[in-house]
C-alpha positions in Angstrom: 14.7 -0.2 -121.9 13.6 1.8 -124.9 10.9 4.1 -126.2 10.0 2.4 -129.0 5.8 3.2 -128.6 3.9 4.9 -131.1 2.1 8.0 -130.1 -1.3 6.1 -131.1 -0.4 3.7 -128.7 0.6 5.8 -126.4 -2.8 7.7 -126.0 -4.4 3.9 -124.9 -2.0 3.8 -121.6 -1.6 5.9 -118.6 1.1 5.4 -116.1 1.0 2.8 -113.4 1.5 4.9 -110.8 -1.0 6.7 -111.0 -3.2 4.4 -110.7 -4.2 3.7 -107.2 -5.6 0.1 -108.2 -2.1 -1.4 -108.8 -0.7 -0.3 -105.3 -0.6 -3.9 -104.3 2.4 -6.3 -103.4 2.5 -7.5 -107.3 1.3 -5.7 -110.0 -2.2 -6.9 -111.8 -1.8 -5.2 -115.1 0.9 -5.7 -117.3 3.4 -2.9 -117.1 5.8 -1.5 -120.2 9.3 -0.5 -120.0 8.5 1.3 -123.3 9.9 -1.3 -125.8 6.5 -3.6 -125.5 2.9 -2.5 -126.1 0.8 -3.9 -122.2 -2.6 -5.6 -122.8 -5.2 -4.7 -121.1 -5.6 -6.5 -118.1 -7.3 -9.6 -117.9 -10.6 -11.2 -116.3 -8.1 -13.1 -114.4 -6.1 -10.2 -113.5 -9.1 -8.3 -112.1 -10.2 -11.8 -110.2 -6.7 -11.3 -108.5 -7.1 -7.8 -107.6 -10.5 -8.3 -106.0 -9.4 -10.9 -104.2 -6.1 -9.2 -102.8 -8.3 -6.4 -101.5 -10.8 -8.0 -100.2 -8.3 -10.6 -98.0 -6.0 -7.4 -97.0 -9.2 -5.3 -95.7 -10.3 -8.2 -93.5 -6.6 -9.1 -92.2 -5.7 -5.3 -91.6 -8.5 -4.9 -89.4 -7.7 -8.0 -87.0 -4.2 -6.3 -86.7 -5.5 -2.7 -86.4 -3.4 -1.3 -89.3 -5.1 0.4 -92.1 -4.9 -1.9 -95.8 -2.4 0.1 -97.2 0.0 -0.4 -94.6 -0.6 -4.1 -94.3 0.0 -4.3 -98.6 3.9 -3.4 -97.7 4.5 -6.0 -94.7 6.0 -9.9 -96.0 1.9 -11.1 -95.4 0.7 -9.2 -97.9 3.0 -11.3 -100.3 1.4 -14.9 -98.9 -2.2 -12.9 -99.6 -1.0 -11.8 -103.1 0.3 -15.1 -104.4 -2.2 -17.1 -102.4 -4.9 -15.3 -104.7 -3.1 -16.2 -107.6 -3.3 -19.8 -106.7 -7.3 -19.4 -106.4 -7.9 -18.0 -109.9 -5.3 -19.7 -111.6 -4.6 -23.0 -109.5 -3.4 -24.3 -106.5 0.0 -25.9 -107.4 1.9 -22.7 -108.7 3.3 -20.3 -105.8 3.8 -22.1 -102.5 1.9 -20.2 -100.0 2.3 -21.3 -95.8 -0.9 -21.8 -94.3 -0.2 -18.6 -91.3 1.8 -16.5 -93.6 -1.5 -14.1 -94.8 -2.4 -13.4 -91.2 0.3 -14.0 -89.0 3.2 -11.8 -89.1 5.7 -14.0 -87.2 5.0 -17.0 -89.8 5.5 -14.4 -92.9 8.9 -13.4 -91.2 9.6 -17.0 -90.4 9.6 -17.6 -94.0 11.7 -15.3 -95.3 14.1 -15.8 -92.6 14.8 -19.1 -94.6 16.2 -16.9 -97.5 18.1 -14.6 -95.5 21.7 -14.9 -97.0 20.4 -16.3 -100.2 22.8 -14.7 -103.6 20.5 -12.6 -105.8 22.4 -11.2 -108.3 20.2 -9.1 -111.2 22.2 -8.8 -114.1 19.0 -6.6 -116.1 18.8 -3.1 -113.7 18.6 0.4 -114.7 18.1 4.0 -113.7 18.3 7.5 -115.6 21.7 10.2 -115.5 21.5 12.6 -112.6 20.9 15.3 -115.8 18.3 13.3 -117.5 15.2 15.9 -118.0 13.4 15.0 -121.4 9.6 15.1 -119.8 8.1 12.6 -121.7 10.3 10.0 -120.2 7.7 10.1 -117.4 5.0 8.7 -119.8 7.1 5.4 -119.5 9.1 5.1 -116.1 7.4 8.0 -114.0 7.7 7.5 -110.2 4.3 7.4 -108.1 3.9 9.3 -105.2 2.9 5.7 -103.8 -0.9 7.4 -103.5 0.3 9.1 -100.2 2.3 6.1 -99.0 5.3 7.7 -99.3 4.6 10.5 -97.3 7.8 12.5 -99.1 5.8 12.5 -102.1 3.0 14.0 -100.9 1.7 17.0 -102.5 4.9 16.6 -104.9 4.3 16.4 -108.9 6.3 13.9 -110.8 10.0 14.4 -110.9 11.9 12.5 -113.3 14.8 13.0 -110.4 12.6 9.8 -108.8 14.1 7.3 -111.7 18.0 8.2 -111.0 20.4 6.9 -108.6 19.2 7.2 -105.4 15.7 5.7 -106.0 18.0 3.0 -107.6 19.6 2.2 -104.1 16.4 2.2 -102.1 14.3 0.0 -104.8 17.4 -2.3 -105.5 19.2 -2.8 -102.6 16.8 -1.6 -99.4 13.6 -2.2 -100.3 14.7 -5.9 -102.0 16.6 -8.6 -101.2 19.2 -8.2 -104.4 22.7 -8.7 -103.2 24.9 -7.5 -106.4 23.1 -6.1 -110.1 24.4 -4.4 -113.3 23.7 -1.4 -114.8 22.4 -1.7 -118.2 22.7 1.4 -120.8 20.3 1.9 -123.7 21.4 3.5 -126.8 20.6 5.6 -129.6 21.2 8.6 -131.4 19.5 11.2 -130.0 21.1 12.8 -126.8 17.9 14.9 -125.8 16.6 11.0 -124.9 19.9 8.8 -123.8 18.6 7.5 -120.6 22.7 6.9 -119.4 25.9 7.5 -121.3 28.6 4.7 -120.5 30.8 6.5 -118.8 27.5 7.8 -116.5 26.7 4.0 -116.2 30.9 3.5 -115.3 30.1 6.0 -112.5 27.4 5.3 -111.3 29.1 1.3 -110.7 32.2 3.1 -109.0 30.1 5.5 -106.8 28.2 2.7 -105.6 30.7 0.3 -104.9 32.4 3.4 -103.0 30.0 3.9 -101.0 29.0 0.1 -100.2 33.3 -0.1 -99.7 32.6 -3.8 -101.9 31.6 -4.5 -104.9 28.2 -4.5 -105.2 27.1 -3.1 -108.8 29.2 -4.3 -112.2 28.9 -1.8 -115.5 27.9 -3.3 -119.1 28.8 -1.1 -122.3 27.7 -0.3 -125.8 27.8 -3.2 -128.3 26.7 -1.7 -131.4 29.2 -2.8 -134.5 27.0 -1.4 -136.9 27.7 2.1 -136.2 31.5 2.9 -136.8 31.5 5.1 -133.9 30.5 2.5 -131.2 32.9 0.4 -132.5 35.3 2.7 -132.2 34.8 3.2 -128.4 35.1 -0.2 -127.8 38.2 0.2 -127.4 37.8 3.4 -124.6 35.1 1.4 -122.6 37.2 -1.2 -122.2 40.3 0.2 -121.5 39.2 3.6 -119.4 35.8 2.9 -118.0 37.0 -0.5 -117.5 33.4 -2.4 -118.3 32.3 -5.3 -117.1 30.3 -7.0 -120.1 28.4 -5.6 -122.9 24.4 -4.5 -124.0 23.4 -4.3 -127.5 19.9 -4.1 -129.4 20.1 -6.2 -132.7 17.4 -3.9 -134.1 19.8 -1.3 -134.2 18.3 2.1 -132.3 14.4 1.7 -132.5 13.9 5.4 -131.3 12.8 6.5 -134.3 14.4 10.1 -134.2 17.1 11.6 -134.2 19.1 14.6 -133.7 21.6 14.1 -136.1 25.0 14.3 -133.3 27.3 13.4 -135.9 26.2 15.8 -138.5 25.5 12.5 -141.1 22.5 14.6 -142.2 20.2 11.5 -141.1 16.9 11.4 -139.7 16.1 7.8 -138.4 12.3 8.0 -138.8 12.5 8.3 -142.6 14.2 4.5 -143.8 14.9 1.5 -141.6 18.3 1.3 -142.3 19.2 4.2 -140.6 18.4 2.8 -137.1 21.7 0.7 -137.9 20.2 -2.6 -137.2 22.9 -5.8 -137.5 22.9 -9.2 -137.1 24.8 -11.4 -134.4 26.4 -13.8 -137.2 27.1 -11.1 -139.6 30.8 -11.6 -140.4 31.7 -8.2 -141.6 30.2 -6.1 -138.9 29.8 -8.2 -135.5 33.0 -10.4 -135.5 35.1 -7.4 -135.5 33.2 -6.3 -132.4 33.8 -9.6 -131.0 37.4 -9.8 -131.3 37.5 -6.6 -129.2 35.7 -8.3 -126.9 38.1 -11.3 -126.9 40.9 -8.5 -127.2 40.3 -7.6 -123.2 39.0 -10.4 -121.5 35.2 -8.8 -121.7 33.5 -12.1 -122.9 29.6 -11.5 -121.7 27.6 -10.2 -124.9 23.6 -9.5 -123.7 21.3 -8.9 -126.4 17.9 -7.7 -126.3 15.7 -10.3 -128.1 11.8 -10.6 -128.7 9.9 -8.0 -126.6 8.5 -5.2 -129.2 5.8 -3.2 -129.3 2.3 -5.8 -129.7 0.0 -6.0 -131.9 1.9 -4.7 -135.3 5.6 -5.7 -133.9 5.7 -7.0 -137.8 5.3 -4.0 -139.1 7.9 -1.9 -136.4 11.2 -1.4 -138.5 14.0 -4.2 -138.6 11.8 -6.5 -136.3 13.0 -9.7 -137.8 16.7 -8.3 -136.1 14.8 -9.3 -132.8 14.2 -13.2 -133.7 17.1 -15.3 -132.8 17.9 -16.9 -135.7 21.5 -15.3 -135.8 22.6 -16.9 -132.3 23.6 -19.9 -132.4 25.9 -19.5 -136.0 27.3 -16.6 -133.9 28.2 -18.6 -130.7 29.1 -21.6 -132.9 32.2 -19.5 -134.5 32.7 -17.5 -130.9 33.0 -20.0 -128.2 35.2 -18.1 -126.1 32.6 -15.6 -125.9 28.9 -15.8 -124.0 25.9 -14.8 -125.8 23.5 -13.9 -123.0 19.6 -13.0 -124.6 17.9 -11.1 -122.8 14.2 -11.4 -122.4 14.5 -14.9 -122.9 13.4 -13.6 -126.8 9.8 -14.0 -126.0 7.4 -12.4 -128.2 5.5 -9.9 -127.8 2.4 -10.6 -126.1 -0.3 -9.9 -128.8 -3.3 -10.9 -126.6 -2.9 -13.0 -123.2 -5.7 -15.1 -123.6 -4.5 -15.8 -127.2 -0.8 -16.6 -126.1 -2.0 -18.8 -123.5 -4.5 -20.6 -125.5 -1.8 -21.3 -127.8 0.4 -22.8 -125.5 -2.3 -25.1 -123.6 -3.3 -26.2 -127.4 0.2 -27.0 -129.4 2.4 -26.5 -126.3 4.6 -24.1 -127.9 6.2 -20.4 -126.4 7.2 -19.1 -130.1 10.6 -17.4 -129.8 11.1 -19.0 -126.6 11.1 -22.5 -127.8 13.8 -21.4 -130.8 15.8 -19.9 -128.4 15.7 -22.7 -126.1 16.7 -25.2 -129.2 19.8 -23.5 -130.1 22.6 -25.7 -127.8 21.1 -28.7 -129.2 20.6 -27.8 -132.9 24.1 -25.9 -133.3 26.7 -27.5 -130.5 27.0 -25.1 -128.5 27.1 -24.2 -124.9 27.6 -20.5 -124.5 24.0 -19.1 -125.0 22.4 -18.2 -122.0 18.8 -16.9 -121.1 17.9 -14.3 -119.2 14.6 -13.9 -118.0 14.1 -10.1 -117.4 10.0 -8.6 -118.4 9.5 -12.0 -119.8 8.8 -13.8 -116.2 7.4 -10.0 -114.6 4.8 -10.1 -117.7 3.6 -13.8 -118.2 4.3 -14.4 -114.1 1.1 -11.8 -113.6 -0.6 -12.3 -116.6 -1.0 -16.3 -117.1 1.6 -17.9 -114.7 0.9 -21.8 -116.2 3.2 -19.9 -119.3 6.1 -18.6 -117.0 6.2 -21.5 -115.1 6.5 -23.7 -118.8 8.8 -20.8 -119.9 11.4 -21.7 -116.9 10.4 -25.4 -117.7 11.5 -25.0 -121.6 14.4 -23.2 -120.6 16.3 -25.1 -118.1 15.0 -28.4 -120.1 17.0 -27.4 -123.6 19.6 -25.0 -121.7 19.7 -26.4 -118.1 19.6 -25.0 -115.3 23.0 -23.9 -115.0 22.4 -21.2 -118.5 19.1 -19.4 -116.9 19.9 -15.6 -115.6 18.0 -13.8 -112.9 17.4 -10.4 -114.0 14.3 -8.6 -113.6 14.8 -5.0 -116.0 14.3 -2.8 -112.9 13.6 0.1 -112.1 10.9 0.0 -114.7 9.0 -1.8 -113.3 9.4 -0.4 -109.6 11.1 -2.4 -107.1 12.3 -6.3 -107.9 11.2 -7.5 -104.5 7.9 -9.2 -106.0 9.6 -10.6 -108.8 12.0 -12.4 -106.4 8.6 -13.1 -104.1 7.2 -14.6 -107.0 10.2 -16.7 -108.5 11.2 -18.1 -105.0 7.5 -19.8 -104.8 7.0 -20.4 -108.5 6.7 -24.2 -109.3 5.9 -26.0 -112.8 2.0 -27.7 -112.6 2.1 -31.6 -112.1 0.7 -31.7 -115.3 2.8 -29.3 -117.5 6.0 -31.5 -115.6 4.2 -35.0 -116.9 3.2 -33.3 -120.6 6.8 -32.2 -120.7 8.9 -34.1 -118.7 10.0 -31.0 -116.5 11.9 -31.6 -113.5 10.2 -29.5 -110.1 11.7 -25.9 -109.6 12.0 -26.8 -105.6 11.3 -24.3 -103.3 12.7 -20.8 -102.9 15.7 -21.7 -101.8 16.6 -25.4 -104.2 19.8 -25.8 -106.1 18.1 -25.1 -109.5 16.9 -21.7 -108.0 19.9 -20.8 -106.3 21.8 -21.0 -109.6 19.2 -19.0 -111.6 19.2 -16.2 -108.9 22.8 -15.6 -108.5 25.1 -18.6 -109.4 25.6 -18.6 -113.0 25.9 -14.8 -113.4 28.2 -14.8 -110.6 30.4 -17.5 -112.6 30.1 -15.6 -115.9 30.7 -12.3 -114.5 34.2 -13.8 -112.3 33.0 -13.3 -109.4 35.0 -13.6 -106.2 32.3 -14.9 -104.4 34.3 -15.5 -101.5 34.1 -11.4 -100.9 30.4 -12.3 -99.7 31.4 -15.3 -97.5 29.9 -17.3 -100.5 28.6 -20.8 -99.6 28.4 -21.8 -103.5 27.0 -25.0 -103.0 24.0 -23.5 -101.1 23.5 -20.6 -102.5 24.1 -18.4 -99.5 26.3 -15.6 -99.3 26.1 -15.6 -94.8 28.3 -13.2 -94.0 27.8 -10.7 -96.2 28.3 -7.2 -94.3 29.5 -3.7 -95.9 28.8 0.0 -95.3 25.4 -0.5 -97.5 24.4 -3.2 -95.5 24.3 -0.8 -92.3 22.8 1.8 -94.2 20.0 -0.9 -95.1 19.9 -1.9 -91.6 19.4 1.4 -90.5 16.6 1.9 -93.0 14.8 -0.7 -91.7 15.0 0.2 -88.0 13.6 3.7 -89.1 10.9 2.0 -90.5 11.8 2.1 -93.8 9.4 -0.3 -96.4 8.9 -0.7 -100.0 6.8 1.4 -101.4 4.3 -0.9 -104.1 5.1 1.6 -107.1 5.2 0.8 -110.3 6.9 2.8 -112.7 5.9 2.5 -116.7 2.9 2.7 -118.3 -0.4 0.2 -118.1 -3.4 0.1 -120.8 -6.1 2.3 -119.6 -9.0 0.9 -117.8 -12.3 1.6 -118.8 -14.3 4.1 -116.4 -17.9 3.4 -115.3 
């Protein structure tokens, strides 16, 4: 996650949690992490949110709960998606008959996923130091619109995007079993969301406290600044990372403070946001044989995803395309190339994006992406599916659910990554709602020649949720009890599980928030 909006663009959004609209069990406005511009919502969108309301008011009454209290119990989920199947169709999210208005068939159902392995490679959250205010114009925190009742009466705090709201959104409040911390760079310190060695520590505190490992670290890939590649060498061999994260577009921030006295100031030329290419011989192979060097093979990349609207004219944006990954893994096999985002573009208009696809039957950047094993050899690029299934999941789901389809079809299943670029985007719980009952129309499988997702809880699911990170990152799986075959970690029991359980008994629920910004809706 980035700040990479303009202030123009800036003065169209507001933040989602401030708006009491989107206090549902999935969001119904596309949400920002900073580094894409949201559309406004859609006709569909606002079908969606009527509907949810309207269903929840009627159901809330026959239990004698107020809405807001039934939109954070496992029904409200089965309301939510079985609205989505209304306006957009009724073959996309599997919904159970009694799940909307019968608590014990809600429960029932996600009993069946109970020990599944979730593991969300994409997840962030801010140092315990981090104060720069206008942070909160991206990631700010509701006070849930009174529905957390310790954030009543409370103004913003940026302390709501650091390490403990991590924990509860993550791991309480979701059904994620394992996740890695994700850095973001640039130059300017004022604006560093984590350092490395904060993102080391905050992996070592957690997996302290849980007395298991529950949280892995990735570090600064960034050969085209001498200093980063530098300090290769230190992550590796004192904070002891567990993979890397690098932006191709260099640092997109678009000022700086100058910490290295070069007398720069990135706003004023392109080049000084240090962009760099993935095949570039002279600047990323060195980086990669200190990768090679200690056994640190996993190389994530942010792809696609810019601003909308004028991503052509935001500086280096060509670096975002992914036409330097497959020479790259070609010359690198040892090493996996794991794109984040899946490279989708940005979203320039939903109803635009879709249109596109239903008429040539093409996901540009996506498709390329998707091509790459095929066209160059290879079998070390990887997609990982973080803001690209949260944004076109809400938005026009007959597009995520082709996205999967293209993905696993040129890839298989075996090189999709669950990861979901949380907290930004508040808790991941609806994201993993949404992808366990996700399935590819009849006739986008027939046009294609997809195979079926399955259900929430199939082989091909189980490995995007948790299987191939686990096998990428080395995992011991047998530290969970790990049925890999299944998908099933059973056993699974540490001091953060009891701290969950005891959560829970309190009467502890997710809260509906969603952090980032949203396009401003217009007022009657």
């Amino acid at each position: 996650m980035s700040d990479w909006l303009s202030k123009k663009q800036l003065k169209l959004l507001r933040r989602a949690s401030e708006d009491e609209n989107l206090s549902l069990p999935i969001p119904t406005q596309v949400i920002s992490d900073g580094e894409n511009m949201p559309i406004p919502q859609t006709k569909q969108q606002a079908q969606v949110e009527a509907l949810i309301k309207e269903q929840a008011d009627v159901i809330s009454k026959s239990h004698g709960v107020s809405r807001r209290e039934f939109l954070r119990t496992s029904s409200a989920f089965a309301v939510a998606f079985g609205a989505m199947n209304q306006v957009f169709g009724g073959d996309l999210f599997g919904v159970g008959t009694a799940e909307a208005s019968e608590p014990e068939a809600a429960e029932e159902y996600r009993s069946n996923f109970r020990d599944q392995f979730i593991f969300d490679i994409h997840t962030h959250h801010v140092h315990e130091d981090y104060a720069w205010p206008n942070q909160l114009g991206f990631l700010a925190v509701a006070k849930a619109a009174g529905w957390a009742k310790e954030l009543e009466n409370v103004a913003l705090d940026i302390k709501n995007l650091k390490f403990a709201q991590y924990v509860k959104d993550i791991f309480f409040d979701s059904d994620t079993s394992m996740a890695v911390l994700n850095n973001s760079y640039t130059w300017d310190p004022i604006r560093q969301l984590i350092t490395e060695n904060q993102v080391a520590a905050s992996r070592d505190h957690m997996n302290a406290l849980a007395q298991k490992k529950r949280v892995l670290a990735h570090g600064t890939i960034w050969p085209s600044n001498p200093r980063y590649l530098d300090d290769m060498d230190r992550q590796a061999e004192e904070l002891k990372v567990d993979g890397w994260k690098g932006y191709t577009v260099g640092d997109p921030w678009g000022s700086g403070s100058d910490p290295d006295g070069l007398g720069l100031r990135l706003g004023e030329d392109p080049k000084l946001f240090l962009p760099w290419r993935l095949d570039d011989e002279n600047i990323a192979y060195p980086a990669y044989e200190k990768a090679l060097k200690y056994g640190i093979k996993n190389i994530c990349i942010h792809k696609g995803m810019m601003p909308a609207g004028d991503y052509q004219s935001f500086p280096n944006w060509q670096n975002a395309l992914v036409d330097d990954v497959g020479q790259a893994a070609r010359d690198w096999p040892e090493l996996n190339f794991i794109i984040f985002h899946s490279a989708l573009r940005p979203l320039l208009d939903a109803s635009q994006y879709s249109v596109e696809f239903e008429a040539t039957g093409k996901l540009p950047w996506v498709d390329e992406l998707a091509a790459i094993p095929k066209q160059y050899g290879v079998n070390n690029v990887y997609a990982e599916i973080g803001l690209s299934f949260a944004m076109t999941t809400t938005t026009y789901p007959r597009v995520a659910a082709a996205m999967l389809g293209k993905l696993i079809q040129g890839m298989g299943a075996d090189h999709v990554i669950w990861g979901t670029d949380s907290l930004w985007f508040g808790g991941p719980q609806w994201q993993i709602e949404a992808f366990r009952r996700i399935e590819i129309p009849l006739d986008i499988q027939e046009k294609f020649g997809f195979a079926p997702l399955g259900k929430g809880n199939s082989k091909v699911k189980n490995a995007i949720f948790g299987l191939n990170a686990a096998r990428l990152y080395n995992l011991d799986i047998g530290q969970h009890h790990h049925d890999s075959h299944h998908g099933h970690h059973s056993g699974l029991r540490d001091r953060l599980t009891g701290m969950k359980d005891q959560y829970l008994a309190a009467g502890g629920k997710r809260d509906n928030v969603y952090h980032g910004q949203v396009y401003n809706r217009k007022r009657g």
